[in-house]
C-alpha positions as CSV (number, residue, x, y, z in Angstrom):
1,X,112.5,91.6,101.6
2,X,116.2,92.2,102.6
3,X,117.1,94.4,105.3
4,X,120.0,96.6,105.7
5,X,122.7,98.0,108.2
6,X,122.1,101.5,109.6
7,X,125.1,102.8,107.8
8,X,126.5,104.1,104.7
9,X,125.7,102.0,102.0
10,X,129.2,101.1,100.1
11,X,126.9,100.5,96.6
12,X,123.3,101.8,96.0
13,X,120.6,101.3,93.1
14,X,118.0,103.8,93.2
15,X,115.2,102.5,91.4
16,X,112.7,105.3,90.1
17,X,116.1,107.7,90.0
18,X,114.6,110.6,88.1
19,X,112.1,112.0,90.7
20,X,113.3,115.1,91.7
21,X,114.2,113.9,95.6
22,X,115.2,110.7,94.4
23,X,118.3,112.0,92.1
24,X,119.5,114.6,94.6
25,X,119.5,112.0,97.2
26,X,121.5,109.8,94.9
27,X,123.8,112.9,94.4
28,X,124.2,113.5,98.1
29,X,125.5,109.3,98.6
30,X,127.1,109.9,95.8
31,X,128.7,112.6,97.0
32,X,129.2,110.9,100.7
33,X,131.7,108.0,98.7
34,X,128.6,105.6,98.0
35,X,129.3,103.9,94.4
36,X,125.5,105.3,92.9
37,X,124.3,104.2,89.7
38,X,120.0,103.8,89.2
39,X,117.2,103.3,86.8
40,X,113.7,104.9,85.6
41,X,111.3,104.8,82.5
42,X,112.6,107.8,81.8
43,X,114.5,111.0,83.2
44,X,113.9,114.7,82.1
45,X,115.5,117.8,83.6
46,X,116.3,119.1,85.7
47,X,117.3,115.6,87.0
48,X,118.9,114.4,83.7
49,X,120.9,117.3,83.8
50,X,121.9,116.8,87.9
51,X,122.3,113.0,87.5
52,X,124.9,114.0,84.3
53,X,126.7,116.7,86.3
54,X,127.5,113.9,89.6
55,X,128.7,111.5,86.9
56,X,125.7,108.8,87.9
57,X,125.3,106.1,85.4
58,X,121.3,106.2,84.4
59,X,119.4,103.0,82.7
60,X,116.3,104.0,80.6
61,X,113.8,102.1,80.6
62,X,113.3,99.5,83.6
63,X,114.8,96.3,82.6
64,X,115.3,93.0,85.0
65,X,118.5,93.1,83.4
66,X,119.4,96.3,85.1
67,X,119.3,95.3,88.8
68,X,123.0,94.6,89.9
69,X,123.1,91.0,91.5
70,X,126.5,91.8,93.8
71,X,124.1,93.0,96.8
72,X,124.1,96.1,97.0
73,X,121.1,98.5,98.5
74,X,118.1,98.8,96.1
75,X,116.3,102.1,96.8
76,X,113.2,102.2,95.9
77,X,111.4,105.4,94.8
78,X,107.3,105.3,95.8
79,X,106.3,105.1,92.3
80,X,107.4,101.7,91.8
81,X,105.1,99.3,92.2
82,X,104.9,95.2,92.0
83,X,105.1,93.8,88.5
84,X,107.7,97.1,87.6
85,X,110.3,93.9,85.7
86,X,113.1,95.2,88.2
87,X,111.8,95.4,91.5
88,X,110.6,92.0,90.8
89,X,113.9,90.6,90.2
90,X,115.2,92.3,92.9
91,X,112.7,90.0,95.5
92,X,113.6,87.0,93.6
93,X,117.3,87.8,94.9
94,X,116.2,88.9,98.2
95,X,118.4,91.9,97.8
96,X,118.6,94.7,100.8
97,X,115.4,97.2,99.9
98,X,114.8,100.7,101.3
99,X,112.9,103.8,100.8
100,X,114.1,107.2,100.4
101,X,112.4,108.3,103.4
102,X,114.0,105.1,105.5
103,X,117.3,106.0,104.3
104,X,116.8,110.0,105.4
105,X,115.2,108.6,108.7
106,X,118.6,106.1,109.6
107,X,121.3,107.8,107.8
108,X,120.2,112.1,108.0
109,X,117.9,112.4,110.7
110,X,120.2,110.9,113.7
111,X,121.8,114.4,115.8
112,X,120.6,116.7,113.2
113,X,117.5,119.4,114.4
114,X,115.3,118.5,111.8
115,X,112.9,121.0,110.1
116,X,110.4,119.6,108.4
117,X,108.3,121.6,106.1
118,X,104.5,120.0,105.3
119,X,101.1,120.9,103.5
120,X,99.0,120.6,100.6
121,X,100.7,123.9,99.2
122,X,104.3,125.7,99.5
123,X,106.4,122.8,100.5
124,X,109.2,123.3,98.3
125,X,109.0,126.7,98.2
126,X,109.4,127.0,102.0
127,X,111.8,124.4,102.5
128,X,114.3,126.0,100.0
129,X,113.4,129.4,101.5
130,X,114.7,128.0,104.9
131,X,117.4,126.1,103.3
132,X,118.6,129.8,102.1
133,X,118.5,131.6,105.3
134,X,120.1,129.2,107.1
135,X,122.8,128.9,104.2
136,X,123.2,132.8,103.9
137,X,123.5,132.6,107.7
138,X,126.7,130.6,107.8
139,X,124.9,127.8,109.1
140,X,125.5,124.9,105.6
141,X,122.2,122.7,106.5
142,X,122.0,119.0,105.2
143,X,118.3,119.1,103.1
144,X,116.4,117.0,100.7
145,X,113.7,118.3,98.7
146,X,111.4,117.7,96.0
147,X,112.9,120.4,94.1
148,X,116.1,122.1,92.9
149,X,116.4,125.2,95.6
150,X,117.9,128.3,93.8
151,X,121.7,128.8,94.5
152,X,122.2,125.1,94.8
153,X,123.1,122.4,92.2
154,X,120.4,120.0,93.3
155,X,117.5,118.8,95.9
156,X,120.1,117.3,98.8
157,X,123.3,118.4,100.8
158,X,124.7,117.1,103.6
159,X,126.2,120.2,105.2
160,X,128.2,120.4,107.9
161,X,125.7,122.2,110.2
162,X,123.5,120.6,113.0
163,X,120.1,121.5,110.7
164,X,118.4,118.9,108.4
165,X,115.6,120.5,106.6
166,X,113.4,118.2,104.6
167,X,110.1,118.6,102.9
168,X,108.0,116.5,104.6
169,X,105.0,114.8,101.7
170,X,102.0,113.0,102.7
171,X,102.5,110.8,99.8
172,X,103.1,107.4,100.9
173,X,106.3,105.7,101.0
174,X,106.9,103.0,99.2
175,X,104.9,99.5,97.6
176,X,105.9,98.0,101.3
177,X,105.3,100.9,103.3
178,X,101.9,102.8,102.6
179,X,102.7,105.6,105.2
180,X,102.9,108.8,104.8
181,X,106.7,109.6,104.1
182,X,106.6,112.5,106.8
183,X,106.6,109.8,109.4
184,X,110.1,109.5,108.8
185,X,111.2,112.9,109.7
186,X,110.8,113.3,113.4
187,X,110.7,117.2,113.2
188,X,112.2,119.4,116.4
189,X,110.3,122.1,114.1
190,X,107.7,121.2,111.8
191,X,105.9,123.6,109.6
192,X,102.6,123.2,108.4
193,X,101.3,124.8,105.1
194,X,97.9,125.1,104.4
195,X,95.7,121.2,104.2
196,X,93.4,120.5,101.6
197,X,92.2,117.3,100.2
198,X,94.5,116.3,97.5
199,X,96.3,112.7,96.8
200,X,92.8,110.8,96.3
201,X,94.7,107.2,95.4
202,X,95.4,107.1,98.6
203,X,93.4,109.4,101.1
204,X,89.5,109.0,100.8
205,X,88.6,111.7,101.8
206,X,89.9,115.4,103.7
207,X,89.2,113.2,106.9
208,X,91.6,110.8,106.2
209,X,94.2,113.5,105.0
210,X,93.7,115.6,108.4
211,X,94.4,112.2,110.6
212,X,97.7,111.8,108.4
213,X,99.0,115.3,109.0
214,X,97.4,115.0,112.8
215,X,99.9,112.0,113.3
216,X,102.7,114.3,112.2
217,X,102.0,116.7,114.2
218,X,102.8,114.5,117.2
219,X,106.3,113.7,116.3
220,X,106.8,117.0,117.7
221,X,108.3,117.5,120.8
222,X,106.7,119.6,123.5
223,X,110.6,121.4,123.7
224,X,110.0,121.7,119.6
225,X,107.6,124.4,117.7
226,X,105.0,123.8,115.2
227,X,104.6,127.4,113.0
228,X,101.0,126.6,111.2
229,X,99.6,128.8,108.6
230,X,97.6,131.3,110.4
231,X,94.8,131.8,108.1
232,X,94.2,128.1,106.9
233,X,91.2,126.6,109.5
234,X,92.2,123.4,109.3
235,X,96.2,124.0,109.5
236,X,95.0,126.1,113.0
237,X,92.9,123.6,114.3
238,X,95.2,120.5,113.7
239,X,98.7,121.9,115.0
240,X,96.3,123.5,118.5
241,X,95.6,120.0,119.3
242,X,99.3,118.9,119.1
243,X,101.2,119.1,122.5
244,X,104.1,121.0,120.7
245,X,104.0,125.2,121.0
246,X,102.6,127.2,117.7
247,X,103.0,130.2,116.0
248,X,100.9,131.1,113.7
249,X,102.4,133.0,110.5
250,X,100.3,134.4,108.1
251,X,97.6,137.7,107.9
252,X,95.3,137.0,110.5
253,X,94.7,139.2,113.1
254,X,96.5,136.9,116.0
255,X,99.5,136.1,114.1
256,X,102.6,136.0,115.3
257,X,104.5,136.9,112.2
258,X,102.7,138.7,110.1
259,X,103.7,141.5,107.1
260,X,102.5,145.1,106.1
261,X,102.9,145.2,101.9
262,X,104.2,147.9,100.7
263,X,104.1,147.2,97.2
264,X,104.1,144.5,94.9
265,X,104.5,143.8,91.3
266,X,105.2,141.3,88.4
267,X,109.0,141.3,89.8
268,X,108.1,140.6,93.5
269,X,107.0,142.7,96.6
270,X,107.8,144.3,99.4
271,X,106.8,144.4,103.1
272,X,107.3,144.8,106.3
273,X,108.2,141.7,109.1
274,X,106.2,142.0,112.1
275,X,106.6,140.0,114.6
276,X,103.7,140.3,117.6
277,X,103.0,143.6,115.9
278,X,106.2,145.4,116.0
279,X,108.2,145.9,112.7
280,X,111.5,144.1,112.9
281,X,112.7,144.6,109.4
282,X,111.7,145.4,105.7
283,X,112.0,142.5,103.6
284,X,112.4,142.4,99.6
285,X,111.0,138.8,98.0
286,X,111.1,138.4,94.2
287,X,107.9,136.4,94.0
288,X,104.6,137.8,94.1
289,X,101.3,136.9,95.3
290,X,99.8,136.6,98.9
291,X,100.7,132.9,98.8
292,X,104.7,133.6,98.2
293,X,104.2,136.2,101.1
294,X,102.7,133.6,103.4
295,X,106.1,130.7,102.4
296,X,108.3,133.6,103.4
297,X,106.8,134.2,106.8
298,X,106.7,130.6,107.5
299,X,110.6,129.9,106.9
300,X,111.3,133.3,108.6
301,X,109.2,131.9,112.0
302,X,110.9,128.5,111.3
303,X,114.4,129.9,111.4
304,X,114.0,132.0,114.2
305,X,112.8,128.7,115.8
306,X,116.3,126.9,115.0
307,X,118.1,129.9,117.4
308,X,118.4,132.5,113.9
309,X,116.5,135.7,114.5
310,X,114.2,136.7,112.2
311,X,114.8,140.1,112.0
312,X,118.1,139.3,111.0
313,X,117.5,136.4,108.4
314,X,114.8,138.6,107.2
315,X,117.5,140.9,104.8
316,X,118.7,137.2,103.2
317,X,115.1,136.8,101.9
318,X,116.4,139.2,98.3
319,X,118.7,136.9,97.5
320,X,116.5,133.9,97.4
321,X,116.3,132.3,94.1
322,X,113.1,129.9,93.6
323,X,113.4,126.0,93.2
324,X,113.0,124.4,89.5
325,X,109.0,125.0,88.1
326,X,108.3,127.9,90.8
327,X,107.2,130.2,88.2
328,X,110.4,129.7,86.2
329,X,110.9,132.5,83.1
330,X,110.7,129.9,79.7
331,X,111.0,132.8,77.5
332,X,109.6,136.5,76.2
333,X,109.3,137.1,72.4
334,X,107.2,138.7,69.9
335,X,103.9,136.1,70.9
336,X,104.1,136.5,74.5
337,X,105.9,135.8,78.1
338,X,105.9,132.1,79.6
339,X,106.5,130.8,82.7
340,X,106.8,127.1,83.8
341,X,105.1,126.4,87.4
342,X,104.9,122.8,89.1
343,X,100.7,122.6,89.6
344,X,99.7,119.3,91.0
345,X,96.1,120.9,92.5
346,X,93.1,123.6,91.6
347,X,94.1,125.3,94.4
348,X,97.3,126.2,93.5
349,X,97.0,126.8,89.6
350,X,94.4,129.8,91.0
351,X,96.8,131.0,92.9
352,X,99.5,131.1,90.1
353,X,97.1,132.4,87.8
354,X,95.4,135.0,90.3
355,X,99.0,136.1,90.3
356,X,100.7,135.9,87.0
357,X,96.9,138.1,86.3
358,X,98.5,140.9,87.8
359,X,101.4,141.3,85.0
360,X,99.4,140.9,82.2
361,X,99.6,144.6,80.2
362,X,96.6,146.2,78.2
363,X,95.9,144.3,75.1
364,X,97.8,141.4,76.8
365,X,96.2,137.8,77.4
366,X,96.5,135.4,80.5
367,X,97.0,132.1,78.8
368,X,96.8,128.7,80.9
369,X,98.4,125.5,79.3
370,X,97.2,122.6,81.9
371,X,98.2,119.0,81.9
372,X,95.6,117.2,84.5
373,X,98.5,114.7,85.6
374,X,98.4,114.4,89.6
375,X,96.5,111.4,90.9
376,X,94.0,114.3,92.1
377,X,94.0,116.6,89.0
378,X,92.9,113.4,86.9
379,X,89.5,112.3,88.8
380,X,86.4,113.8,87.7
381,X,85.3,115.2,91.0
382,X,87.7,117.8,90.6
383,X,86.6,118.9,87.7
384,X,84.4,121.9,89.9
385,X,87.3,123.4,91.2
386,X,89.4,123.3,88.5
387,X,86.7,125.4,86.3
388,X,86.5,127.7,89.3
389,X,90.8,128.1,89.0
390,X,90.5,128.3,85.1
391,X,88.2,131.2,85.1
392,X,91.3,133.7,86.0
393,X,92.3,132.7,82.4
394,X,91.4,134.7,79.0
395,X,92.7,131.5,77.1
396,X,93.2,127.7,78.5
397,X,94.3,125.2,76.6
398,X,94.1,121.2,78.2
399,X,96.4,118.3,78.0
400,X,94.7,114.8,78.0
401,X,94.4,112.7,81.0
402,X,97.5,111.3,82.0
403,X,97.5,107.6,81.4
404,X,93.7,107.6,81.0
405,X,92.8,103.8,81.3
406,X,93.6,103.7,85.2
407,X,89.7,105.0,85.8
408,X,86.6,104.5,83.9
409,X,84.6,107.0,81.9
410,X,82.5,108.1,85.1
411,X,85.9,108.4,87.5
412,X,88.1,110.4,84.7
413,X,88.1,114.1,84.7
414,X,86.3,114.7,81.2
415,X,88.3,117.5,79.4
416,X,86.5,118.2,76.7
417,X,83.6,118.7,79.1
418,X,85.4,121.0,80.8
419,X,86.6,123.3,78.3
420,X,82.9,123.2,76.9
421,X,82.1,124.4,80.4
422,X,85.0,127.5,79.8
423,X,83.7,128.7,76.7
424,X,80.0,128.9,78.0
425,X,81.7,131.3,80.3
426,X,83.5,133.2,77.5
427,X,87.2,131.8,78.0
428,X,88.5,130.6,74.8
429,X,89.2,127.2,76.2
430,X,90.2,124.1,74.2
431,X,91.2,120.5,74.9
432,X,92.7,117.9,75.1
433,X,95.4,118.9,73.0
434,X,98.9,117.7,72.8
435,X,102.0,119.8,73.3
436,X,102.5,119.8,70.0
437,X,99.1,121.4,68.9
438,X,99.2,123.8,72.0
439,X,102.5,125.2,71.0
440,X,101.3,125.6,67.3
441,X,98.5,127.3,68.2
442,X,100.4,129.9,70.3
443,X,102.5,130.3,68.0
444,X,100.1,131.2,65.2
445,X,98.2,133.7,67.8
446,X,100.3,134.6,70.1
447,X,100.5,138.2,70.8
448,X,103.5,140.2,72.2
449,X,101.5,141.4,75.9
450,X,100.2,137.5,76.4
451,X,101.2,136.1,79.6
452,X,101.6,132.2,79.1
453,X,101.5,129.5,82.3
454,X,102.6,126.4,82.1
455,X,101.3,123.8,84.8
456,X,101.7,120.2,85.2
457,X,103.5,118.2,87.7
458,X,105.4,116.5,85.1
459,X,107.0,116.9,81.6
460,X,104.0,117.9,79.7
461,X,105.0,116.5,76.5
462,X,108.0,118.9,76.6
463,X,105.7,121.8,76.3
464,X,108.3,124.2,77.9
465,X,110.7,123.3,75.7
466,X,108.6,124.1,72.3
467,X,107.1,126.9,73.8
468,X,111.3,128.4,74.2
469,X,111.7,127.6,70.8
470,X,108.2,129.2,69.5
471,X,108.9,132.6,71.6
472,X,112.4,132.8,71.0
C-alpha cells in the first residue's frame, strides 16, 4: 500500500463516494482547491444531489477502468472491500491509499479542539446540534458528519474557527485498518451517547463494543471533559473509569444538565435548562420525544465545555433544523402523513415510533415501513427486539433482507416469521415486501389521520420517493 504526505492532497479519488461522510468530505477538499472526482455502485440523495451542486465528477458503477493512474490519493470509504475491481487496481499500481478517518486525523484534527460526538444512538443528531450552536454563536466550526446538518449544504466545513466537531462511529475504518474510526479523532471533548450492542460483523458481543468505546474514552485528556448520557448504565460506567472529568446530561437525579418539560407535541417541545438544578433558560426544540430532549442537553453541556455558555447557546436551540432522515416530512395527503427517519437498530425505531405515536389523531393509524438493512438489523438474534419495537405499530409492513446470501437460513433475520409473530399480537403486519407493493398497498388503504414511518439506513427501494408521489 502507498503512503502519503501529511498535506493537502493536489488530486483525490474517493472510492465509495456516496456515503453520506464520504461526499461531504469530498466537497470540503474540493472546496479547499483539491481536484476531487470518485466512484460508488451507486449514489442516491441527498449525496447525488451534494456531489452535483460541488461540480464532482461521479463514476457509477465500480470499474478498474475508473481508477486514475497519474497518482493521485485514493480514498477509500470502509465499505470497500478486497476483490471491489477498483481498489484492486489500485494495489496493482501501488497508488497512495487513505481512509476518511486518516485524512480527518492528519489534515482536520491538528490545532483544532475537537468535539467528538459517540454512541449507539443520537450521533448525528448531536453533532449537528453542536455544529449549530457554535455556528449561531459566531464561532464557523470545521465538522464532518454522517449526515446533512440542517442550515448547511452538506456533512463537512472547514470553518474558520478553532472547533472541529466530528461524529465519532465505532464502525471500523477501512479493509486495512479494522479499528474503530473514533480512534482517529483525539477529542478535547468527547460525548458519549447511550451504548448498546449493535455492529455484530464486527463486535461479538456488548463486551467487545464497551472495550471499543472504553479506548475512546481515553483519548481524552484529563484538561478535556467527557459529558456521558446520564441515564444510560453503561454510558456512566464507562466514561467514570476514564481519567477525563464528566458531566452527566440527561433526567437522572445527579445530572448535571438536566430539563423540566413543559409541554410537548407533534411539532416539538419545550422545557426548561437546568443546570445543577437551577434554571438557566427556557429552550424551544422542534423535535419531540425524550430521546431528542436528551441530544439537546448533550450538545448544550458539550458547548458550554468548548468556553460557550449554555445558558446562552440554549435560545439558538429554535432555530436548529434536523440532519437528512431525522424524521424528515415526505408528504401529507388524503391517505396519510410520512416521515423518513435513518433506523439502523430496534432501539431506535421504538424510539421513533414511541414518538411519532403521540401525533397520531383518533381514527388515525401508526404505520411502520422497515427495511432490516444494518449489519445488525439483518441477523436473526435481533429478531426479539425488533418485535418488541414493532408493537408501537397498528400496521408494519417489512422489506426483505438486505443482500440475503451473506448468512445462512439459521443466521438471517426471518421476516415472514416475524410479521407472523405481529399478527398473533393483532398488528396487521406483512412482509417481505418490496417498495413497490408497500407503496401500493398504502395507497389503496391509506387513510387521511395515518401516520407513516419510514426506516432503513439506506434507500429502501426508493420507498420515500413513491410514498411522495402516492400522498401527494
Amino acid at each position: 500500500m502507498g503512503r502519503w504526505p501529511a498535506s493537502w492532497p493536489d488530486r483525490a479519488w474517493f472510492l465509495g463516494i456516496g456515503g453520506a461522510a464520504m461526499s461531504g468530505l469530498a466537497c470540503l477538499l474540493a472546496e479547499r482547491g483539491t481536484e476531487v472526482a470518485g466512484s460508488d455502485g451507486a449514489v442516491y440523495p441527498p449525496a447525488s444531489d451534494v456531489l452535483a451542486e460541488a461540480g464532482i465528477e461521479v463514476r457509477t458503477p465500480f470499474d478498474a477502468a475508473n481508477v486514475p493512474t497519474d497518482g493521485r490519493l485514493i480514498v477509500v470509504g470502509n465499505a470497500i472491500s478486497r476483490g471491489n475491481p477498483e481498489l484492486e487496481r489500485a494495489l496493482d499500481l501501488g497508488l497512495p491509499l487513505a481512509s476518511m478517518a486518516e485524512l480527518i486525523e492528519r489534515l482536520l484534527v491538528p490545532g483544532r479542539r475537537v468535539i467528538a460526538v459517540a454512541g449507539t444512538h443520537g450521533k448525528t443528531t448531536t453533532a449537528s446540534l453542536v455544529v449549530h450552536l457554535l455556528a449561531a454563536a459566531g464561532r464557523d466550526p470545521s465538522f464532518v458528519i454522517g449526515g446533512r446538518p440542517g442550515g448547511f449544504p452538506r456533512g463537512a466545513h472547514l470553518g474558520r474557527g478553532d472547533d472541529l466537531v466530528v461524529e465519532a462511529d465505532e464502525y471500523d475504518t477501512a479493509f486495512f485498518d479494522k479499528g474503530p474510526k473514533m480512534m482517529h479523532y483525539w477529542p478535547r471533548i468527547a460525548v458519549l451517547g447511550p451504548v448498546e450492542f449493535d455492529h455484530a460483523d464486527i463486535y461479538a458481543d456488548q463486551a467487545a463494543v464497551e472495550r471499543a468505546f472504553a479506548l475512546f474514552l481515553r483519548l481524552v485528556p484529563a484538561a478535556g471533559r467527557i459529558v456521558a448520557h446520564a441515564d444510560d448504565p453503561v454510558a456512566r460506567r464507562l466514561a467514570g473509569a476514564a481519567s477525563a472529568p464528566v458531566t452527566l446530561a440527561g433526567d437522572a437525579p445527579d445530572a448535571a444538565f438536566s430539563a423540566a418539560v413543559r409541554d410537548e407535541d407533534a411539532g416539538g417541545q419545550t422545557f426548561d435548562l437546568l443546570v445543577s438544578g437551577r434554571a438557566e433558560a427556557q429552550v424551544r426544540c422542534a423535535l419531540p420525544g425524550a430521546h431528542n430532549r436528551h441530544n439537546v442537553l448533550a450538545a448544550l453541556a458539550a458547548v458550554d465545555a468548548a468556553g460557550l455558555p449554555a445558558g446562552q447557546a440554549a435560545g439558538h436551540v429554535a432555530t436548529f433544523r434536523p440532519p437528512a432522515r431525522r424524521l424528515t416530512l415526505i408528504a401529507a395527503g388524503a391517505r396519510g402523513t410520512a416521515w423518513d427517519d435513518f433506523a439502523h437498530h430496534p432501539t431506535a425505531i421504538r424510539a421513533t415510533l414511541e414518538t411519532v405515536r403521540r401525533a397520531v389523531p383518533e381514527g388515525g393509524r401508526l404505520v411502520a415501513c422497515v427495511e432490516p438493512r444494518s449489519n445488525t438489523m439483518v441477523r436473526a438474534g435481533t429478531a426479539p427486539a425488533l418485535f418488541e419495537a414493532l408493537r408501537a405499530a397498528d400496521v408494519v409492513y417489512l422489506g426483505p433482507v438486505d443482500r440475503p446470501e451473506r448468512f445462512t437460513d439459521d443466521e438471517r433475520l426471518d421476516v415472514a416469521a416475524l410479521a407472523a409473530r405481529l399478527r398473533a399480537e393483532g398488528i396487521d403486519a406483512e412482509g417481505p415486501l418490496d417498495a413497490g407493493e408497500i407503496a401500493a398497498r398504502i395507497a389503496a388503504g391509506g387513510r387521511a389521520g395515518d401516520r407513516i414511518v419510514v426506516m432503513s439506513n439506506g434507500a429502501f427501494g426508493g420507498l420515500p420517493q413513491r410514498l411522495a408521489e402516492v400522498l401527494r
